[in-house]
N, C-alpha and C positions, 0 to 999 in steps of 0.2 A: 629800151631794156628788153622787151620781147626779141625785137631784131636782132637784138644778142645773142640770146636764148637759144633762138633757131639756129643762129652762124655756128654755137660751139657745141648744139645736138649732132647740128651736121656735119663737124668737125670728127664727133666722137664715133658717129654709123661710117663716116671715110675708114677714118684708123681700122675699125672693127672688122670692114671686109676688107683693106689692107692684111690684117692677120688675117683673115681666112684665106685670104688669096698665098697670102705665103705658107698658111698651115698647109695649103693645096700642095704644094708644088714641094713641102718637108718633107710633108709624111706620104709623098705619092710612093715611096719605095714602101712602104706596110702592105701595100697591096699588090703591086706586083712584080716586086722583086724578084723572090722565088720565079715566075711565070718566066720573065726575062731571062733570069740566069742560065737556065736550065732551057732555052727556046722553047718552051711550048707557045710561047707569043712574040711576035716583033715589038721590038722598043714602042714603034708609033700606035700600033695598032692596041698594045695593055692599056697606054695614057690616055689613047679614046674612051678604051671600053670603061678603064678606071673612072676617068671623067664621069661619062653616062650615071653610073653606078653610085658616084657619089651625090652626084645631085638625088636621084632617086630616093636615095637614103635620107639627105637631108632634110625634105620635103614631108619625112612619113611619121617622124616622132620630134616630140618636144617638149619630153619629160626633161632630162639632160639641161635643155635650154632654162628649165624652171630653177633646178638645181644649184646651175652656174649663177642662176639673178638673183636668187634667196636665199643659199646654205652661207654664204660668209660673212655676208652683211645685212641689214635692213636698208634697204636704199632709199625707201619714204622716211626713213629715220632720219638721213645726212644730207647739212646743210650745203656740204661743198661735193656733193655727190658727182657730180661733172667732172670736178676735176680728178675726183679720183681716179674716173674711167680714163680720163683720157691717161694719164699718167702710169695706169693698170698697162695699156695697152700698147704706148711708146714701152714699156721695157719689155714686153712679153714679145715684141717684134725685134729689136734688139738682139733679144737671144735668142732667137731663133733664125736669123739672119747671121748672126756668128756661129752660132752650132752648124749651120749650112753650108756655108764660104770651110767649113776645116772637114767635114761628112762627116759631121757625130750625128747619130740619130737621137739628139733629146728628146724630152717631150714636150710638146705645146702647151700640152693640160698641166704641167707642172707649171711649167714657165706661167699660164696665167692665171692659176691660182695661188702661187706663191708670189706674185707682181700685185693681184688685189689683194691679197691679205696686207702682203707690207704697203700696200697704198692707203687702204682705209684704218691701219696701225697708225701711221703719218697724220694722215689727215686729218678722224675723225677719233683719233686717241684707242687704247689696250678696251676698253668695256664696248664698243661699236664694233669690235670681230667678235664673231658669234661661234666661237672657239668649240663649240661641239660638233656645228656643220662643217668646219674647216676641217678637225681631226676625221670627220666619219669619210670625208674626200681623202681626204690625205693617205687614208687608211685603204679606202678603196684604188688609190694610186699606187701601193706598196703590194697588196695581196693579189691583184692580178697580175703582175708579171711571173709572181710566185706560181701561179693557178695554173701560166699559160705553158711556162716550163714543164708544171706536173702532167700538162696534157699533153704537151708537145712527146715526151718523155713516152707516156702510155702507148698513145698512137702508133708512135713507131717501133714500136718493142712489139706490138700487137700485127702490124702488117710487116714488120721482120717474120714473125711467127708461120703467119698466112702462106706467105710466098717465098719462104724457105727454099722450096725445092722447083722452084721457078726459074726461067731462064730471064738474068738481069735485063736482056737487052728488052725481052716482051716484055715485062713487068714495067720499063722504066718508060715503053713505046708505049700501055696505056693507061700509065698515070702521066705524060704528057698532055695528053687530052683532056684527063680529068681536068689538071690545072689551070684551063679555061674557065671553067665551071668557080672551081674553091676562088679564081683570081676574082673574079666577078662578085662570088660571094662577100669575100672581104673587103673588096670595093665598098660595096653597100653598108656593111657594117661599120666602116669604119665612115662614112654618112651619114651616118643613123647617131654616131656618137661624137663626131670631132669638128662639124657644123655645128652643133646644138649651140658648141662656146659660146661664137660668136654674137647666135643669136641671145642667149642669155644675156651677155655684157650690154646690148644693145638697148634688150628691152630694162636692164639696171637701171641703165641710162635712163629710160624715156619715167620709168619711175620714179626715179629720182629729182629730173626733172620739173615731176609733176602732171606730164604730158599725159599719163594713166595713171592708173590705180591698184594694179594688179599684175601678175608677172604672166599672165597669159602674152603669147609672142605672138603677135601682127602679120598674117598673112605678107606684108610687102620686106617684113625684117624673114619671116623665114625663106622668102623666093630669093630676095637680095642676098642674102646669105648662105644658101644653095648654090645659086650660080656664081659667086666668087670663090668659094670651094673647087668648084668643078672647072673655073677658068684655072686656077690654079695649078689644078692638078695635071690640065692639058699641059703645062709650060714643061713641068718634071723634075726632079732633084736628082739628077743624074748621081753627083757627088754620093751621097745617101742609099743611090740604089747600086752601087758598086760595093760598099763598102758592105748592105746587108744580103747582097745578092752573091757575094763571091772573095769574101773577107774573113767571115766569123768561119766556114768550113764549105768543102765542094758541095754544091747541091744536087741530087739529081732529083728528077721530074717526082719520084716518090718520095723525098724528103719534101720536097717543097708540096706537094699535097699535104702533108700531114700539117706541116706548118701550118699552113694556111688555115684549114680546119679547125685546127688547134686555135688559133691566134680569133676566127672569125668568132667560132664559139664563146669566147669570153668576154668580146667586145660585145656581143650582140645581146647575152646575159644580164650586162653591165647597164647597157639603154633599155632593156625592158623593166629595170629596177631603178631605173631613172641615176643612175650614179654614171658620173663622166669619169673614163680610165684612159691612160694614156694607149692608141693604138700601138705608137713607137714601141712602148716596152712591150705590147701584148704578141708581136707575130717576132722582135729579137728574142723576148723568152722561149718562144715556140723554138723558133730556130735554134739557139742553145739545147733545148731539152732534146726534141728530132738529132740534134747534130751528136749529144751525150749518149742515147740509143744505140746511133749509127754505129758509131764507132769515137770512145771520149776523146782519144787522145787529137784524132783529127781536128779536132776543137780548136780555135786560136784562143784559148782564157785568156793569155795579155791582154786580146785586142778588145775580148769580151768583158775585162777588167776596165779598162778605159770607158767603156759606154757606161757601166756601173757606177762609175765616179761621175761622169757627166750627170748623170738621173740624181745621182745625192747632192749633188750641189745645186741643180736648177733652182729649186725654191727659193733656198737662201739668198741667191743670186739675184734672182730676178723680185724678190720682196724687198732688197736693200735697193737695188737698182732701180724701182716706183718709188721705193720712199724716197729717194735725193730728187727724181725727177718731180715728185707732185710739190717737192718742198722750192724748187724751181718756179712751178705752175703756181703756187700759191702767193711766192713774191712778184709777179709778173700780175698778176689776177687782183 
């Protein structure tokens, strides 16, 4: 029975840096999209520094990670607590893996917290979701892309202002440069908040378990979970960084600053109040709002419409999609 125990822990920490490793290589366009678009970086040389960057972040905070293992469920509470993770985890890769193969920029964060909700709905019955930690996420997944827009929006409207009477081509030659600086930035933030998942689901896991007692995360869950992020992100979502680099509107070197800043800003807010937000919506809001500044009508709204639909359906999607899969796990178990 323990040997069991251990096979389908170790089963459920695989899965879990499997999604980091492909949140790596999702949401590797959050952070240096813009940077690419616009050259102020080579494709190879953003996904290093991205890499770097993300690890570094992941390593530095793990409030997030708390958040993701205790706001929706009590894991010491539930008896089939394993399975739910695993089942959390099969659909949150799923769709993320479909959202990637067509270049929608979902989000991760939705996909798996909308996958644990309807997993431990399934599993552990409607009164074991802790329906106030899910709405205060949920909530926090809906009002920052709101945030990142109104900042994306401000920014650019404010360094329209600045450099009004500036010659485009200098202006655009050194916010190029900057965007080394905001790429790097956003790198880390978005390691600072989009590892944490991982590590939360993991340490669920080890509580649920039994294996601990506490949702403090384990020096070897947050390194493990670090570096599957950052191998990830070396790999790249090429699909992803076309569509947010050179899809929604033309970027130049001074849009993609503001973005970036815009977008780091909120991510970075988000992990210091311990609430996990989706990066994906936080730097496309930015770009939407930068891009409505610029100039609206350049805007592609259709295509900006479509990612919008994608973000409202993830939950649902991936909560129904746990609950068939653990009701799977559960007849098999």
């Amino acid at each position: 029975m323990v040997e069991t125990s251990i096979w389908i822990l170790a089963i459920v920490v695989f899965l879990a840096l499997a999604f980091d490793f492909i949140n790596g290589f999702h949401d590797t366009a959050n952070a240096i999209a813009t940077s690419v678009s616009t050259r102020a970086l080579p494709p190879r040389t953003a996904i290093l520094m991205a890499a770097v960057m993300n690890f570094l972040g992941a390593i530095t905070f793990t409030g997030v990670a708390k958040t993701i293992g205790g706001s929706v469920a009590d894991p010491a509470t539930l008896d089939n607590g394993i399975e739910i993770v695993i089942a959390t985890l099969i659909a949150a890769i799923i769709w993320n893996l479909a959202t990637w193969w067509f270049g929608i920029p979902s989000s991760s964060s939705h996909a798996l917290i909308g996958a644990l909700a309807g997993a431990v709905f399934v599993g552990a019955g409607s009164s074991s979701v802790n329906w106030s930690g899910f709405i205060k996420i949920v909530e926090g997944l809906i009002l920052s892309p709101l945030i990142a827009f109104a900042i994306g929006y401000i920014v650019m409207t404010i360094l329209k202002w600045i450099f009004a009477k500036r010659s485009p081509h200098n202006v655009n030659k050194g916010f190029r440069t900057m965007q080394i600086l905001t790429a790097a930035i956003q790198s880390f933030t978005h390691g600072t908040n989009d590892a944490q998942k991982a590590m939360g689901i993991i340490t669920f896991a080890l509580v649920a378990a039994g294996v601990q007692d506490n949702l403090d995360v384990p020096l070897w869950v947050k390194i493990s979970a670090a570096t599957a992020m950052a191998l990830g992100t070396s790999v790249g979502g090429w699909k992803i960084i076309k569509t947010m680099g050179t899809k929604i509107f033309k970027i130049e070197p001074i849009n993609g600053f503001a973005a970036d800043i815009s977008a780091a800003s909120v991510i970075f807010t988000a992990t210091l109040t311990h609430l996990p937000v989706s990066t994906t919506h936080a730097i496309t809001s930015a770009i939407l709002g930068v891009g409505s500044a610029k100039r609206f009508r350049e805007v592609k709204w259709g295509l900006a419409g479509r990612i919008v639909i994608a973000w409202v359906v993830t939950i649902p999607i991936a909560a129904v999609l746990s609950g068939l899969i653990f009701k799977l796990l559960f007849d098999l178990f």
